[in-house]
Structure formats: C-alpha cells, structure tokens
N, C-alpha and C positions, 0 to 999 in steps of 0.2 A: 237829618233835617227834613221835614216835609216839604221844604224849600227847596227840594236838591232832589232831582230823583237818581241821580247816580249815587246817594247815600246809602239810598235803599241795595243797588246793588250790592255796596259792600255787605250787607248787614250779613249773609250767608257765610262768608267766606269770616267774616269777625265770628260769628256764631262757633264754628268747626273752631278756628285757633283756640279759644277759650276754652271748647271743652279739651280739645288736645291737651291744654298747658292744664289744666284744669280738673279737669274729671266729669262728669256727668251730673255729681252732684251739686255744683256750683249755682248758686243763684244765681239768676239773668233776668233781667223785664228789658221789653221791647221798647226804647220810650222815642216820639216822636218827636221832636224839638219845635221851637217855632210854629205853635198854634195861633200865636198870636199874627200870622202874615198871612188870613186867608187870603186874601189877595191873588200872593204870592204861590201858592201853593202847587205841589206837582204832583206827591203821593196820593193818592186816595186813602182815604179811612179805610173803607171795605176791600182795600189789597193788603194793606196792613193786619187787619182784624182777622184777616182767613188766615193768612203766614205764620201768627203767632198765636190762632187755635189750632194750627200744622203741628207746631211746634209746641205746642203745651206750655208757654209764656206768658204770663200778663203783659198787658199791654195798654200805653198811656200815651196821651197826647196832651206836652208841657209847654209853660212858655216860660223861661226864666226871666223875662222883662216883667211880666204880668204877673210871676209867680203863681201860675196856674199848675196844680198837679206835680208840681217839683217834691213837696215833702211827703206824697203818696207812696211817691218811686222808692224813696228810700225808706218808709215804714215797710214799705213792702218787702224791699231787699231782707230787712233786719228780721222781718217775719219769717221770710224764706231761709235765713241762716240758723233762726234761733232752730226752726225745726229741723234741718239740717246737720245740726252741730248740739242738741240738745248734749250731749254727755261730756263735751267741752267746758259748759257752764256750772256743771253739778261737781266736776273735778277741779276746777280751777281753786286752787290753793292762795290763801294769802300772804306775799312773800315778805321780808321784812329784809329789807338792807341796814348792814348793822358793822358799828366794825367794832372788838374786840380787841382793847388797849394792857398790856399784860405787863 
C-alpha cells in the first residue's frame, strides 16, 4: 500500500519467495495500492519507480475504490504469461469428458 511504508518493506522478501516457489520465469508487476489517499500517503513514486526498474518489473499505481489502473495490472500479467508460456497455448488439447455406456 502506499499507505503503509512498512509494505514496501515487505515487497523484497515477497519478491525472493515467489521467485523461490516460483522460478524466475514467473510474471510479477509492482502494483501500489491506494492512490487514491494522496493525503495519506508514505511511499514515494520515485522510490518505487527505481526499485522496479532495479528489478525489471512494471510498475502501477492502483486504486480499487476508484478503479484506477486495476485492469492494466492484470492485462499486464496475462501479457507477461502469454509470452511466458507461449507453447502452453498452441498445445493445449480440447478434452471432452464423455462416458461410454456399453
């Protein structure tokens, strides 16, 4: 949350488990929550925006009350998989559940 700057702590140590459980190939975007509370806010943009050109991550700042940037994140993702997993989609078989009364 950009609300929270102990969030941002976590985000390194979330980063590492993910790729652990994960592999390297795995899509990830950086996404900041709670844009809509500048007010409120603790993270800066531009600590964020270096961390996740560190890390070769896209990176978005959402608000799910305002629906700002929410379904960016996840065209994003689906982008990042599709290239990711391209030979997934080209084998994918259509199965047909069926039963056979004899």
């Amino acid at each position: 949350s950009l609300t929270q700057e102990n969030s941002l702590r976590e985000i390194e140590s979330l980063r590492q488990q993910i790729y652990r459980v994960k592999g390297k190939q795995v899509p990830i975007v950086v996404a900041g929550t709670k844009s809509d509370l500048a007010a409120e806010r603790e993270v800066q943009r531009s600590y964020i925006q270096e961390l996740s050109s560190t890390w070769k991550l896209p990176f978005y700042e959402t608000s799910a009350k305002r629906n700002w940037h929410v379904d960016e994140v996840f065209e994003d993702l689906v982008r990042q998989m599709r290239a990711a997993y391209p030979e997934e989609r080209l084998n994918r078989k259509k199965r047909r559940n069926g039963c056979i009364i004899s």
